[in-house]
C-alpha positions in Angstrom: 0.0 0.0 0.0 1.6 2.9 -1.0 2.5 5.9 1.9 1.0 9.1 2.5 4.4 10.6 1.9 5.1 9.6 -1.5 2.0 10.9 -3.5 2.7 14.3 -5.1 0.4 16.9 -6.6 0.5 17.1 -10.0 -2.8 19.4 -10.9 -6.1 20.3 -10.2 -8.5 18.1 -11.3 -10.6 20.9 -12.9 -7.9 20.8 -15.9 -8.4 17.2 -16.7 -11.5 17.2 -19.3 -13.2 14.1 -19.8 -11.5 11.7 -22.3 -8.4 13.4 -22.4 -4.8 13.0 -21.1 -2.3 15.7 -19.8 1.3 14.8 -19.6 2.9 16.1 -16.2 6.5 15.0 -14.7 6.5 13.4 -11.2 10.0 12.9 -9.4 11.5 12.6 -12.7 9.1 10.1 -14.2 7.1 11.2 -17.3 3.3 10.6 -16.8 0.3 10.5 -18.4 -2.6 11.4 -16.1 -5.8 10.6 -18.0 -9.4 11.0 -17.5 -11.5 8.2 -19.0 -15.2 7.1 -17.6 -15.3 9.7 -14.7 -12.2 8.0 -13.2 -8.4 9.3 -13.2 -5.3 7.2 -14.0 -1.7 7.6 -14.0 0.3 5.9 -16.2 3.7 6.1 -18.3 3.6 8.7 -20.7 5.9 6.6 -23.4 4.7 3.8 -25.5 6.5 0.5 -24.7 6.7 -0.1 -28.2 8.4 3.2 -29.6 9.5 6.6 -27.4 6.3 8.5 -28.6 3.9 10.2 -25.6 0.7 8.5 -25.0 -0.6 11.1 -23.4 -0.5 13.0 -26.8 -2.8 9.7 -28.1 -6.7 9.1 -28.1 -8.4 8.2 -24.5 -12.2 6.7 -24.7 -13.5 3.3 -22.9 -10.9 2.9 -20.1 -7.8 2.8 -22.9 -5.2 5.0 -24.3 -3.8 4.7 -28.0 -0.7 5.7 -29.2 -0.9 8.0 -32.2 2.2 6.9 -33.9 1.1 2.9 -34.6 -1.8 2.3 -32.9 -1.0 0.6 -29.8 -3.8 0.3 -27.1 -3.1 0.0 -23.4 -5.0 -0.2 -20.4 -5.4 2.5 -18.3 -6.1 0.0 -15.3 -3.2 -2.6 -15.5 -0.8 -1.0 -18.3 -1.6 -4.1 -20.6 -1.3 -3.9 -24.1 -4.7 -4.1 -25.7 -3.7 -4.0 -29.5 0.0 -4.5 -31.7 2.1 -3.4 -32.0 2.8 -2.9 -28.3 3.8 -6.4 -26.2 5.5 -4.9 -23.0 2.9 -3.3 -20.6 3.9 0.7 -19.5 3.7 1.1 -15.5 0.3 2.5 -13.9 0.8 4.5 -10.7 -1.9 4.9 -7.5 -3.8 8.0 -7.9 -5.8 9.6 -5.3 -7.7 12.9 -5.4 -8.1 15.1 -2.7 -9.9 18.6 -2.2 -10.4 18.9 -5.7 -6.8 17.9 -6.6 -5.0 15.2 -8.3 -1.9 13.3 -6.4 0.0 10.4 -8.1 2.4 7.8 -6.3 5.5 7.1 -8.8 7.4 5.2 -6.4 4.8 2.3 -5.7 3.7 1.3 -9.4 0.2 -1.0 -9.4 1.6 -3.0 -11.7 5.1 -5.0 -12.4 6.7 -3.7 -15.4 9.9 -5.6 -14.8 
């Protein structure tokens, strides 16, 4: 479970439109914070199949899609949903607070070896 401590704020949730993605740096690590079904993720903002950003890519039903070749991933376990991608990216805990998004880089949900 991750610790209080390790969550930093990364923005207010007010800036997050539904189905959309906002790219934001958290101790170093490049993240994608999306919005997709009235819940917020965090997850790696590179494609494990080439360097591109997913969170310049299309969010809708719980996924995110890389723009460059069409690789799916879910938002929830970092899976890929669709080629080319194999590798999963890392998903991070999110929690939101008074109207604010925090994200937990240093406890990922998921093991991305």
């Amino acid at each position: 479970m991750p610790e209080a401590g390790t969550f930093r704020r990364v923005c207010p949730l007010a800036d997050l439109a539904p189905e959309t993605a906002q790219a934001v740096e958290v101790d170093g690590e490049d993240v994608a914070i999306v919005n997709s079904g009235g819940a917020v993720y965090a997850i790696a903002d590179e494609c494990s199949h080439a360097a591109i950003p997913l969170s310049e890519g299309d969010v809708g039903d719980g996924e995110i899609e890389c723009y460059m070749h069409g690789s799916r991933f879910s938002l929830k376990t970092g899976e890929p949903l669709g080629l080319p991608a194999t590798e999963p990216v890392a998903v991070y805990p999110v929690k939101i607070e008074n109207d604010e998004i925090y994200v937990d880089v240093e406890h990922p949900l998921n093991d991305v070896g």
